[in-house]
N, C-alpha and C positions, 0 to 999 in steps of 0.2 A: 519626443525621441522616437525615431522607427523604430517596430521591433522586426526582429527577424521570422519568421512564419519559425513554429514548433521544430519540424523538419530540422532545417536547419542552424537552429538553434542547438539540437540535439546532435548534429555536428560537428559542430563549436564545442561541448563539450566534452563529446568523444575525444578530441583533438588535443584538448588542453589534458584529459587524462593519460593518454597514450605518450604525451610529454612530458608527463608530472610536474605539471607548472604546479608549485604551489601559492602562488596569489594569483586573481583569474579577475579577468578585466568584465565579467558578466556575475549575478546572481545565480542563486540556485535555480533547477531547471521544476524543480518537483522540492514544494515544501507541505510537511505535517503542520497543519495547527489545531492543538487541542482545544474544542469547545469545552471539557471537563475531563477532570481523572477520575469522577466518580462513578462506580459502575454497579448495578443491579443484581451480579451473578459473582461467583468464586468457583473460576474454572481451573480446572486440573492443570493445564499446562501453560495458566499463568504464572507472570513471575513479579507481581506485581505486590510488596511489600508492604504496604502501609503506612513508610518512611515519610512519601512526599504528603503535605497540605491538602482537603481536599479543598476543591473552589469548581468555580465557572469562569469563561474570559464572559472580558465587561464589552460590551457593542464597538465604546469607544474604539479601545484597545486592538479589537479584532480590524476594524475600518483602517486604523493605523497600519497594519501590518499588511491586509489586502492592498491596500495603497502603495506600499512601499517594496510589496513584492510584483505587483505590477511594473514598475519602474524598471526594477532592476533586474527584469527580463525572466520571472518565473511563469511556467504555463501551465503548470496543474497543481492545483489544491487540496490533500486532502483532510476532511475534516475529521479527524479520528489518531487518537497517538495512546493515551493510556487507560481511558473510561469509554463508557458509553454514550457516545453523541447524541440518541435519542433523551436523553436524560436534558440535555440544556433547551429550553423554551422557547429560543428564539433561534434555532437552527435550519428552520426551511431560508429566515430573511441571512442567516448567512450564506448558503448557499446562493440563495439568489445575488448577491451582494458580490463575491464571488464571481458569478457564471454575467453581472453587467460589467465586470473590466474585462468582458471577452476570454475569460481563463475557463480552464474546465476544473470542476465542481466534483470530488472522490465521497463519500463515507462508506464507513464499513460498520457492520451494527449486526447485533445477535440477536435482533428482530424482534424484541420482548414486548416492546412496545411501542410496534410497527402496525399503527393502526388503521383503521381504513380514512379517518380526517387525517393521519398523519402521512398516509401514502400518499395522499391526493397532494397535499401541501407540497410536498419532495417533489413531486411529478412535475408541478406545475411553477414550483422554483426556476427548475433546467437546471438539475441535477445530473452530468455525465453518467456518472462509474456507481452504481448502490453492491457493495460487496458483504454477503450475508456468509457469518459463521454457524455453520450448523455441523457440530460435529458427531455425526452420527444416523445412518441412518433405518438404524433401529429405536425404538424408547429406550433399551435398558440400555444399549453403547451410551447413545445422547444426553439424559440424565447423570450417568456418569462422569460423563465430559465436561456437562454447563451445568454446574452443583445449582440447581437453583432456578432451574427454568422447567417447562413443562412442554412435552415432547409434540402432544397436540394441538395445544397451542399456541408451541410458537410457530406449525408447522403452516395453521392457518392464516396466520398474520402474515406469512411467505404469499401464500395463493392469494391472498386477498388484495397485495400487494401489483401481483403479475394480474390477477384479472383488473385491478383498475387502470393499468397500464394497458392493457388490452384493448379494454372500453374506451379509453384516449386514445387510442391507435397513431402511439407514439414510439419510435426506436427507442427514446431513452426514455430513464439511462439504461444502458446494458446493465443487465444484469448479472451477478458472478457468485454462485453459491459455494462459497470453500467447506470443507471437510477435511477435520483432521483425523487421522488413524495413527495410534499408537504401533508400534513396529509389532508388539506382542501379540497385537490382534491381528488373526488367522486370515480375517476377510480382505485385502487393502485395496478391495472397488466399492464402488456403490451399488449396489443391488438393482437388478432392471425391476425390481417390484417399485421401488422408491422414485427411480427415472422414471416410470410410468402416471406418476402421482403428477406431473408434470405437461403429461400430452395435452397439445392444444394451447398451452400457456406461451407467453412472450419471454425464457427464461434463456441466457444467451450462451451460458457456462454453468456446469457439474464439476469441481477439479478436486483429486482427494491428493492429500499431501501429509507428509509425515511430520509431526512436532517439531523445532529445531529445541534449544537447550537456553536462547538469550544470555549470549556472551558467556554463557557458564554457569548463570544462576539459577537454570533449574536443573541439579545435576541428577537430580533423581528418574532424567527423562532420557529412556534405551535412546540411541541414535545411532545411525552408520557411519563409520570410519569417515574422517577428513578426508580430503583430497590429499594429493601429493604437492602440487606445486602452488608456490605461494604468490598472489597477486595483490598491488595496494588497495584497499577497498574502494569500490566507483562511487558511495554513498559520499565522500568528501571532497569528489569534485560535482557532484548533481544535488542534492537534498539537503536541505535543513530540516529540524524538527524544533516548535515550538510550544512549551508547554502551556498550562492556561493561565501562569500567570506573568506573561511574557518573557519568562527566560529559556532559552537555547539549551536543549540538554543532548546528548551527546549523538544520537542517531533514534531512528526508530524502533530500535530495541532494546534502548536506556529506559524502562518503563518507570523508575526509581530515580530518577536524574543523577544517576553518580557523576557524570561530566555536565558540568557548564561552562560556555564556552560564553556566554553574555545574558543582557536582557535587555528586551526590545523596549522596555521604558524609559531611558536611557540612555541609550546605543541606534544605533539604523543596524538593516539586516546586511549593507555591505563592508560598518566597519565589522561587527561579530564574524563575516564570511571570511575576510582579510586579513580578521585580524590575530594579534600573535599566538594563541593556544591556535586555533584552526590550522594556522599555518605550521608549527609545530607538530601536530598532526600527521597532516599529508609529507610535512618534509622526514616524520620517521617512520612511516608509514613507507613511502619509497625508498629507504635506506635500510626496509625490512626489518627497525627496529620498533616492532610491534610491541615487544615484552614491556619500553617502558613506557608505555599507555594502559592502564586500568583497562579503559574502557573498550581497548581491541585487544589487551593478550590472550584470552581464551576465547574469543569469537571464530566461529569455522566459516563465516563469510570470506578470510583472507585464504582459505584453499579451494581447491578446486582440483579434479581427476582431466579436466580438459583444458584448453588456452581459454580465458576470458578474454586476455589482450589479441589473440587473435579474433574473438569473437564481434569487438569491439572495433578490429580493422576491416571486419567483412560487412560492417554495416555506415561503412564512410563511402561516398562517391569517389571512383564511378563500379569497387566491389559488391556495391550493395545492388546496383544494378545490373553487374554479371550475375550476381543470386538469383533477384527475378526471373534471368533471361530463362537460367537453371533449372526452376522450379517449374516455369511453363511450359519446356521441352517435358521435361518428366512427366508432367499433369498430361498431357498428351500422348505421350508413350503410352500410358498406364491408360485413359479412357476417362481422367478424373479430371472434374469440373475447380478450378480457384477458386476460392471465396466461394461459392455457393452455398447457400443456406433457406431452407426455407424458412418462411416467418414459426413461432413458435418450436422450433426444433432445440436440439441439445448437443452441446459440445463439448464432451466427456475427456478429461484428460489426466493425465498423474503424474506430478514433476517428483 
C-alpha cells in the first residue's frame, strides 16, 4: 500500500478532525507504545498510582504492533507513556526496529541512566526526537522535583550524552530538554548560568513549562485558569497510546489506564481505532458531552483562551502557505534570518 508522505498525511487528519468524522478511514498519525511502566524516580508532579501491573513489552508483541502501525499509516513513535524506557534492555533494537519501517523513533527519559554505552547505542539506532526531563535548574529546585535522582549526575549523563553526539557529528536526534516549574516558584526561566553549561554542545531545545494537573488527578498541582472555549480533543482523531502490556488506555495522560478502549493481543490497532468505545468517544466529545467520559471530564486539554479549530485551518493548504509567505515578509522587514541556527546553539522557549 502507498503511504502518503507525513505532510500530508497530517492533512488528512486535520480534515477528518475539523469534520468530526468519527470513524477515520486511516490509523493513528502518532502512537505512544510503552516499553515499561516501571520507573526508577517518584516525582512530584506525577500522577502515577501504583494501580496498573508493573511488566516490560515482549519483543514479540512490540514487532506486532510496529508492523501493524506501519500499515495503517502511523508516522511517529514514541517509546515512552508511563515508566522509564531506559529501564527496558532491549530499547536501542526497538528504536531501531522502529526507525527500519521508515517511521521516526520519539523517547523521552529523565536521563538516570543515560549512559555513555547507552548513548552511543541510541545514537546509532536512528533515534529522531531524545526528550530529557530535567526539572530544574538548580539542585535544590531538581532534587525536589525528581525525589530520587541526583542533580550532578544526571546533569552529566545529559553532557555526556550531547558530546558523543557531537563526536558523531550527527543532527540526530534533536534533542529537547523540558523543564518543569511549579507556578509558585518565583523564577519561571532557566537561568543563563544553566544555558551556559551548554555552549558548544549539539542541544537543540531549553523549554520551561508549567505542570498540567492529568485529567484531574493531581489536584494538589497550582495551575492557571482553563480557557474559555471548548474544542473536541485532537488526541482522538491523531494518537493512540499503548500500554506495555498491549492494551489501549485511554490517552497519554491515562498514566493508571482508567480507560481501555482494547488490547492489541487480540484486536488489530484499526479495529480498537474504529471501534465502538473510540467512537463513542469522539461522537461525545463533539456533541460537548465530555461530562460522560471519566476519562475527559476534568481534562483542561478540551479548553483553550484561543481557536484551536482555527489553528488547525491555518495549517491545511493552500493557508498554511499564506503563513509562510507571512512570516518571510516579516523576517525580512525585521532583518531576521528563518530557520537559522547555528550548530550547537539553543532554543529557549516557554509555552
Amino acid at each position: 500500500m502507498r503511504r502518503l508522505s507525513k505532510k500530508w498525511a497530517n492533512y488528512r487528519r486535520r480534515y477528518h478532525y475539523l469534520l468530526n468524522h468519527e470513524r477515520l478511514p486511516m490509523g493513528p498519525l502518532y502512537m505512544n507504545v510503552e516499553p515499561t511502566n516501571a520507573c526508577n524516580l517518584k516525582c512530584r508532579t506525577c500522577s502515577i498510582d501504583g494501580s496498573r501491573k508493573k511488566g516490560m513489552m515482549e519483543m514479540g508483541l512490540f514487532h506486532d504492533i510496529i508492523d501493524q502501525a506501519y500499515a495503517c499509516g502511523t508516522y511517529e513513535v514514541a517509546l515512552f507513556l508511563g515508566g522509564e524506557p531506559l529501564l527496558h534492555k532491549d530499547l536501542p533494537d526497538m528504536v531501531a526496529y522502529v526507525a527500519s519501517k521508515g517511521m521516526e523513533a520519539r523517547i523521552y527519559t529523565n536521563a538516570c541512566m543515560l549512559t555513555e554505552e547507552r548513548s552511543r547505542a541510541l545514537i546509532d539506532s536512528g533515534l529522531n526526537f531524545l526528550g530529557i526531563s530535567f526539572d530544574g535548574d538548580r539542585k535544590e529546585d531538581y532534587e525536589s522535583m525528581r525525589i530520587g535522582a541526583n542533580y550532578e549526575e544526571v546533569l552529566d549523563n545529559v553532557m555526556t550524552f550531547l558530546r558523543v553526539k557531537k563526536e558523531k557529528g550527527t543532527a540526530k536526534p534533536y534533542v529537547s530538554l523540558l523543564m518543569l516549574k511549579m507556578l509558585e516558584n518565583p523564577d519561571q526561566q532557566i537561568s543563563p548560568e544553566f544555558e551556559q553549561k551548554f555552549a558548544g554542545l549539539p542541544i537543540d531545545e531549553l523549554t520551561v513549562r508549567n505542570p498540567h494537573d492529568w485529567r484531574g488527578e493531581k489536584g494538589d498541582i497550582e495551575l492557571v485558569g482553563r480557557g474559555q472555549h471548548y474544542f473536541p480533543c485532537q488526541v482522538f482523531w491523531s494518537a493512540m497510546s499503548v500500554a506495555w502490556d498491549g492494551r489501549v488506555v485511554g490517552c497519554s495522560a491515562d498514566l493508571n489506564g482508567t480507560t481501555i478502549f482494547g488490547d492489541l493481543h487480540d484486536q488489530t490497532i484499526m479495529e480498537i481505532w474504529n471501534g465502538e468505545e473510540m467512537v463513542r468517544h469522539r461522537r461525545l466529545l463533539k456533541q460537548k458531552h465530555y461530562r460522560e467520559l471519566p476519562l475527559c471530564a476534568e481534562c483542561r486539554a478540551l479548553w483553550s483562551d484561543g481557536s484551536p479549530r482555527a489553528s488547525v485551518i491555518s495549517q491545511l493548504p493552500p493557508f498554511e502557505q499564506l503563513m509562510r509567505v507571512r512570516e518571510r515578509l516579516r523576517s525580512r522587514r525585521d532583518g531576521k534570518a528563518l530557520d537559522g541556527k547555528d550548530a550547537g546553539a539553543i532554543r529557549t522557549r516557554k509555552r
